[in-house]
N, C-alpha and C positions, 0 to 999 in steps of 0.2 A: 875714533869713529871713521870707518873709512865709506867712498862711495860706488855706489854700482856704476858699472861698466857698460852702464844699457845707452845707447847712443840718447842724442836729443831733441825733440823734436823742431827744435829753432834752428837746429841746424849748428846751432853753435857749439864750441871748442867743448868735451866733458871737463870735469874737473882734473885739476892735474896738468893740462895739455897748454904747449906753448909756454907762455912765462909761468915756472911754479908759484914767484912770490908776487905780489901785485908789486905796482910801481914803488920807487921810493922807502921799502921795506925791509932792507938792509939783508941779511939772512934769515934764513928759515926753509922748511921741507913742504913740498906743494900739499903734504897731507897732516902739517901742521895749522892750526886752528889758528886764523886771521885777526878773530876777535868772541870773545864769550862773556856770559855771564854765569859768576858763579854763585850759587845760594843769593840768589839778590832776594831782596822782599822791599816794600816801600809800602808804608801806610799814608791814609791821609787824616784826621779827624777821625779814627779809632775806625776806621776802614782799613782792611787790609786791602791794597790792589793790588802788590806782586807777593807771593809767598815762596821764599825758597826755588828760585828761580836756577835752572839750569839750560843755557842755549849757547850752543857754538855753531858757529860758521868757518867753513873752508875759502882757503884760496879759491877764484876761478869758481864757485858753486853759486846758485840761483834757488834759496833757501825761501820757501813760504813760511809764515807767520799766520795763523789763523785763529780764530775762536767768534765769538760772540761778542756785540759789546758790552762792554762792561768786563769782559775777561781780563783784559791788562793788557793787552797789545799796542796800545799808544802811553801806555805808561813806560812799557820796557821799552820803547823806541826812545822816549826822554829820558831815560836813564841813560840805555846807550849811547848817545849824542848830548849830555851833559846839560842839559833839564832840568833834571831833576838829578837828587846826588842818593842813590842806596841807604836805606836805614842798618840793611846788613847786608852782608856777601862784600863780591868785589867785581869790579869787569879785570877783562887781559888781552892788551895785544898782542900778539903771538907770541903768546906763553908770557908776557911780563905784564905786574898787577899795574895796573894804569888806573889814576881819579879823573876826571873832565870834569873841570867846575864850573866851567859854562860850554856854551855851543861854538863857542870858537875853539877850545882847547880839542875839541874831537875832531871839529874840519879839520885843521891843522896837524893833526895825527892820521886823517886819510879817511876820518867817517863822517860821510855825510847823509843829508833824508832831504829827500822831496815828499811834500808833501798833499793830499789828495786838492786843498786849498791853496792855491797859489802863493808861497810866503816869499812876496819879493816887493819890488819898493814901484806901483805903477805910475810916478811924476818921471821918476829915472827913466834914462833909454835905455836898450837895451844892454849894449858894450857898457854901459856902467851898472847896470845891475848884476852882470859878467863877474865882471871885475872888482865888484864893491872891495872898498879895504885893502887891496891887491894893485890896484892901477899901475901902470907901467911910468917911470919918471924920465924925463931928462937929467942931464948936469946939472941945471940947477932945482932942481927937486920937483920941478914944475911935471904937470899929468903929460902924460906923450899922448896925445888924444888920437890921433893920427897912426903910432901902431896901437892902440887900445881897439879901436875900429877894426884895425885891420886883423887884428891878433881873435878879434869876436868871430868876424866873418868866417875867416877860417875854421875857428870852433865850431861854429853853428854847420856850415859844407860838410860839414865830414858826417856829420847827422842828417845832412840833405835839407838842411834847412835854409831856404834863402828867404830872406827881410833884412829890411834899414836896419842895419843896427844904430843908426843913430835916434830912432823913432821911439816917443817915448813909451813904455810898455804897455801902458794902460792901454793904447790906440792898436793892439793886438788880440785877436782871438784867443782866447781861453787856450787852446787848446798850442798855440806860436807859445804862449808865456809859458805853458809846462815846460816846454822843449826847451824856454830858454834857464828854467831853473834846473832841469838834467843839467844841461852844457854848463852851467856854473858851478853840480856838484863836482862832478867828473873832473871839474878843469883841477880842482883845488886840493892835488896828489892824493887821488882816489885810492884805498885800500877796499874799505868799505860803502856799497853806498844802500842806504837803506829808501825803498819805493813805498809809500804808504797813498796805496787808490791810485796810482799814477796815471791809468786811463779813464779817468772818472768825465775828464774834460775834451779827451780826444776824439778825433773823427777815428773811422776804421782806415781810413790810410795812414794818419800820427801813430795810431795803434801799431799799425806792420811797424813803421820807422822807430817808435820804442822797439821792439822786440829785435831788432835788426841790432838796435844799440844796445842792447842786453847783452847781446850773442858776439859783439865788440869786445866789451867792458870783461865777460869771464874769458876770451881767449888771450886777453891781458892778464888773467889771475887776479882781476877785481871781483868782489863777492858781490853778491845782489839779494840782499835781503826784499823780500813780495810780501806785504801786504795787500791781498783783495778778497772782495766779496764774491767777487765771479769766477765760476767755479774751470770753465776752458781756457781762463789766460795763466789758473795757478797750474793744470795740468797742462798746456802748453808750455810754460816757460819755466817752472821748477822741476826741480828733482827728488828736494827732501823736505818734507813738512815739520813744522811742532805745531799742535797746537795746545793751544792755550783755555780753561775752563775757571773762571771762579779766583783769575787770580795764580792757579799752579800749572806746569805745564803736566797735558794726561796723554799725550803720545808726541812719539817722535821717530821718523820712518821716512821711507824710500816712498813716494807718488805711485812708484808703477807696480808697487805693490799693495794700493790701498783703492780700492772700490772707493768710486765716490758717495754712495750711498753710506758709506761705513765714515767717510771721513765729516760727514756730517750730524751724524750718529754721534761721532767724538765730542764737537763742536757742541754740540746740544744736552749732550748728556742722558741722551736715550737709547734704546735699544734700537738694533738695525729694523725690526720688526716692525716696531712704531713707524719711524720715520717712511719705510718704504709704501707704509700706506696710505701718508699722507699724500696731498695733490702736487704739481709742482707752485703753488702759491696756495694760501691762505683763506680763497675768498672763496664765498659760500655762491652756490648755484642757484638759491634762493633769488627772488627780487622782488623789492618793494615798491615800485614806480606807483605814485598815485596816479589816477586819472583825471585829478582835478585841472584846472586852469596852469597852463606852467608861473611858476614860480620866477624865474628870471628870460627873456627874453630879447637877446642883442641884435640887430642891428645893421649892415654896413658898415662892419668896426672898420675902420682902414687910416691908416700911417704911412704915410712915403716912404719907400723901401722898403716898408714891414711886411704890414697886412693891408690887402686890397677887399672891401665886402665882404667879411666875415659877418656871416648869422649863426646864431644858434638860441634853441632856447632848452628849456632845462625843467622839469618837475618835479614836485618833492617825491624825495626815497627816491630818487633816481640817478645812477653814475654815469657821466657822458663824458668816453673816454676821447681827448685828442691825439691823432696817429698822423705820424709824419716826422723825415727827416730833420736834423739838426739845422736851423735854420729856416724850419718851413713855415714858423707864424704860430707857433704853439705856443711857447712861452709869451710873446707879445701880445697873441689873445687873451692871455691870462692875464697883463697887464693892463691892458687897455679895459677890460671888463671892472680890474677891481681899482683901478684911478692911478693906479700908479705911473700910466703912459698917458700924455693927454695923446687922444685923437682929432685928427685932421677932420674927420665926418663920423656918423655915423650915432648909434644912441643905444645905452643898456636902461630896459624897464625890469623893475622891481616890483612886481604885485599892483602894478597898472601907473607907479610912480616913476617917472623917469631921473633918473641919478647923473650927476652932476660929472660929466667927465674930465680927467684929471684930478680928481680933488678923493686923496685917500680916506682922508675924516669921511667926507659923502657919502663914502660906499662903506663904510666900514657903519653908518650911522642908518643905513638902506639892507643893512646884513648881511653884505658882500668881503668876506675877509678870506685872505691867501698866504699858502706856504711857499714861499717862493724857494728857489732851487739851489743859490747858493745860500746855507743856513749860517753861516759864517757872517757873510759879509752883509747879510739883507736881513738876517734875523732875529739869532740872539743873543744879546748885548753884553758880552765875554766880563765885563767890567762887574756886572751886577748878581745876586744870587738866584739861584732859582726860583723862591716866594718872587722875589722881584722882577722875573723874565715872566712870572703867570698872569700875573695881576697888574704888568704893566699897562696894557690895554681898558683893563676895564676899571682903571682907579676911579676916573666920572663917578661911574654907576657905584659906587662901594664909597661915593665921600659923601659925606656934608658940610654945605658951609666952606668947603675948601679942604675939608680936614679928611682924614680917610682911618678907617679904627683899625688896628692891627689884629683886633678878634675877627672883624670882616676879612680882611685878608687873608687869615689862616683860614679860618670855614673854606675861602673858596680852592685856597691851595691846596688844604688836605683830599678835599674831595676829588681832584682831577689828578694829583698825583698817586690815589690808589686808584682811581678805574683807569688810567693810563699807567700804572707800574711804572710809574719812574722811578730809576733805582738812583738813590741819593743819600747818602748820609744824613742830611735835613735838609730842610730848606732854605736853610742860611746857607748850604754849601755853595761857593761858586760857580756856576754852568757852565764856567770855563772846563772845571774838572771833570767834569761830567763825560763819556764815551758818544759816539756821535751819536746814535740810534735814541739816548735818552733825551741829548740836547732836541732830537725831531719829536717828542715828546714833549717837551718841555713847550715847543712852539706851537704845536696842534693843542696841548691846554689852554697858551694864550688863549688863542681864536674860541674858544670852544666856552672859554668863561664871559665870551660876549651874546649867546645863543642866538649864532649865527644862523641865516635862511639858507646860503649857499655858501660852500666850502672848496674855495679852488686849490688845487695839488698840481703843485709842478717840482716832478719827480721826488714823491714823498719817502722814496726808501732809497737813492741814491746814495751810496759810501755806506749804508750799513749793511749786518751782517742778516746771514738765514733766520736766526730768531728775531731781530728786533723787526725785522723786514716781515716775518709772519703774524707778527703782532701787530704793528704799521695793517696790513691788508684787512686784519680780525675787525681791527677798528674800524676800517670804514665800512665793511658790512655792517657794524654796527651801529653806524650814524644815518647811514639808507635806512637801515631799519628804523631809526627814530623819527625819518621825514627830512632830513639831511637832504640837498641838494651837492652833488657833487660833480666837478670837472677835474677829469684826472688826468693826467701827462704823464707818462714814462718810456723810457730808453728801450724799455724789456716790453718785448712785442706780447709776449702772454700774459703781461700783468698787465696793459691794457683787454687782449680780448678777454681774459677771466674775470678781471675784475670791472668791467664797462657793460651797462646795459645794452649801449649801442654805439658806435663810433663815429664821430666827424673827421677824413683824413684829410690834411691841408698841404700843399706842395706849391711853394714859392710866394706864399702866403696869399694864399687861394683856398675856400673849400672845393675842392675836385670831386669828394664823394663822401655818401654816409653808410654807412654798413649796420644793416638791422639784422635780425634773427639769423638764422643760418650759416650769412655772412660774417659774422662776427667770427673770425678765428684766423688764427695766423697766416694762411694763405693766402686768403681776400687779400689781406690788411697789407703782406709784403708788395703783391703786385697793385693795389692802388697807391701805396708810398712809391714804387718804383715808375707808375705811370701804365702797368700793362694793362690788358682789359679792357675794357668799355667803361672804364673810370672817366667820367666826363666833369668840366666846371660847374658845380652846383650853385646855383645866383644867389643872394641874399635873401630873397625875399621867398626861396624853394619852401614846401610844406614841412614839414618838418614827421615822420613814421615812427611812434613808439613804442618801441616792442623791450622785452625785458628777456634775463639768462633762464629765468624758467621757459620763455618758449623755445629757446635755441638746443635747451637741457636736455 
């Protein structure tokens, strides 16, 4: 399979160009195939997830990986990287059949993955989470800490990354810890390195800085395997797609020959027809805002450092999108509202009952429950099965006497896992296994089998793909329709104005402004997150204007 000759637009080396074989890789032709799979298939519990699997990658090339979840795309990645072990086929490094029977046998052969989730150790500092396993010794066997530091620093420079590397990770931004998980795959004689969401955590300057180190990595003739959801970083920084459907792959091709409407089309499994008719999100122009008394009403939320005087209230059937920079008070309003953050001052009433700040039980017991944004680390409980991650919340309500009936627990499982289509083998399956878009299924059932009053979302489709993310949107039109109160948070400036009756934009964790009717749309929204306009500080205790998507319609 060879590659077009079309330049790129990162600017970086085409395939082929400068070193043919990646580092470390003995012999081979720049337009021999660095790693594949062949006929792989993998089931799990009489699931097929991979069937008959065909994907190669080049030297030097920036290969997307695409589909839907539940397609198989985090399955073939743990195949690839030694995970999981093939029920058939075989992988090969260039050209020789190779097994990885764990994750280190694939490092160690030059394939490594970052992951959209941060997988590193955050008590560790930096330069040892670097170096884990690797450490650099003295004569007598002892760690050289001194060039370990030193040997990090330098790694990290050459990425433009400066920080302590002696600081321990955790006490890093999301978005410092990706970069430091690149710099540890890269370091570890990089052939392959596979990116699964890698800007899921970054700002748009980390963002440039990845692609910078992208456009590095292939004019070394390392390959870059792309995993994402978003659709201008896959045509930005790839060349050749596969994607993946159900498990098989259903195309495989050149980017600059594929319309993106079409390559979505793939992904889906529909016709170009369909898809183009659809909107760019999910959510219906309809709106349900009652008129009644608001349903939740906050306060002078405010935390030192966080949020200064945040009010908001909220009515049933009504979505109240939060808008604002990374950092601006979004997420921690969502904290503070649902107990998770105690607050310094401030107070959330609940249907005229004021709820008990800091205390999660409180709000959770007042019908205040939240999806919070890392679902990994804050959500759902990898250990446990699916019945178990639905019905963890609401055992209380479903025991007696202490005891809880397992025909309760199926009733209420089966019911949220068909009107949420969680696709699962049973409910005994693990949710570890589960694709990411289900596991955000899996946690909006939780909440949902407590028949919650308000439902906060911060960033509810985040690392998933076009379908589960339209499915994700359907629902919450559908829970506004039900008298759902909702607060919503997301990264994607139109899936706030589409899917938001009205906006609150907060900037340095301040409300600055709220955008009703008219205003509602991307334009407003970017120049009050930016500050332009006559966006002015909105006080706590300002009126509050409800207007819904039917009048702006």
């Amino acid at each position: 399979m060879t590659e077009s000759s079309t330049s790129n637009p990162t600017g970086a080396a085409p395939t082929g160009a400068a070193v043919g074989v990646a580092p470390g890789s003995g012999s081979g032709s720049a337009d021999a195939p660095v790693l594949q799979a062949r006929g792989v298939s993998k089931r799990f519990s009489g699931v097929t997830a991979l069937d008959g699997i065909d994907f190669t990658v080049l030297p030097g090339e920036a290969h997307a990986l695409m589909g839907e979840n539940g397609a198989g795309k985090s399955t073939l990645i743990k195949v690839l990287t030694g995970v999981y072990q093939p029920d058939d086929g075989e992988l090969a490094l260039h050209g020789e059949p190779v097994r990885f029977a764990r994750p280190l046998d694939a490092q160690k052969s030059g394939v490594s993955t970052i992951y959209q989730e941060v997988n590193l150790i955050p008590l560790m500092s930096v330069a040892q989470n670097i170096f884990l396993g690797r450490e650099p010794r003295g004569l007598l066997g002892l760690i050289d800490h001194r060039r370990m530091y030193a040997d990090a620093r330098e790694l990290l420079g050459t990425y433009g990354i400066q920080v302590d590397v002696r600081r321990p990770l955790r006490s890093l931004a999301l978005g410092v810890q990706q970069m430091v998980a690149l710099a540890r795959a890269v370091s570890i004689n990089a052939r392959v390195v596979i990116m699964d969401e890698p800007t899921s955590s970054l700002e748009t300057a980390e963002v440039e800085t990845l692609f910078r180190v992208i456009g590095m990595l292939r004019a070394q003739g390392i390959a870059v395997v792309y995993v994402s959801h978003r659709m201008d970083e896959i045509y930005r920084v790839c060349e050749k797609v596969t994607v993946l459907r159900d498990g098989k792959v259903v195309h495989v091709g050149d980017l600059t020959d594929l319309p993106r409407v079409e390559l979505v089309s793939k992904m889906l499994g529909r016709s170009v027809d369909a898809v183009a008719k659809g909107g760019a999100t999910s959510f219906s122009e309809d709106s349900h805002v009652s008129e009644a008394t608001p349903v939740l009403t906050a306060t002078d939320l405010s935390r030192r450092h966080q949020i200064d005087g945040v009010g908001l209230t909220i009515r049933p059937g009504e979505v109240v999108g939060l808008g604002g920079l990374l950092g601006a008070g979004r997420s921690e309003t969502l904290k503070g509202i649902s107990g998770v953050m105690q607050l310094d001052r401030g107070s959330v009433v609940i249907d005229g009952q004021t709820v008990r700040s800091g205390s999660v039980p409180a709000a959770i017991r007042a019908g205040i429950v939240m999806l919070p944004e890392d679902r990994k680390a804050e959500g759902i409980i990898p250990g446990l099965s699916v019945r178990d991650n639905i019905v963890l919340a609401a055992l209380p309500r479903l025991s007696k006497a202490g005891f809880s009936s397992r025909k309760n627990q199926d009733a209420v499982v089966d019911v949220f896992m068909k009107r949420l289509r969680i696709k699962a083998s049973s409910p005994d399956q693990p949710v570890s296994e589960l694709s990411g878009g289900n596991q955000q299924k899996v946690m909006i059932a939780r909440w949902l089998a407590m028949s919650p009053k308000v439902l906060l979302l911060d960033e509810p489709t985040r690392g998933i793909d076009v379908g589960a993310k339209a499915e994700v949107q359907a629902l919450i039109d559908e829970l506004a329709r039900e008298g759902l109160a909702i607060v919503l948070v997301s990264s994607e400036l139109e899936e706030v104005v589409e899917g938001a009756d009205r906006v609150v934009v907060l900037r340095d964790g301040q409300v600055v402004t709220e955008l009703t009717g008219d205003q509602v749309d991307e334009k407003h929204l970017l120049d009050a997150i930016a500050g332009d306009g006559a966006a002015s500080v909105v006080g706590a205790d300002a009126p509050i204007t409800t207007t819904s998507k039917e009048e702006r319609a």
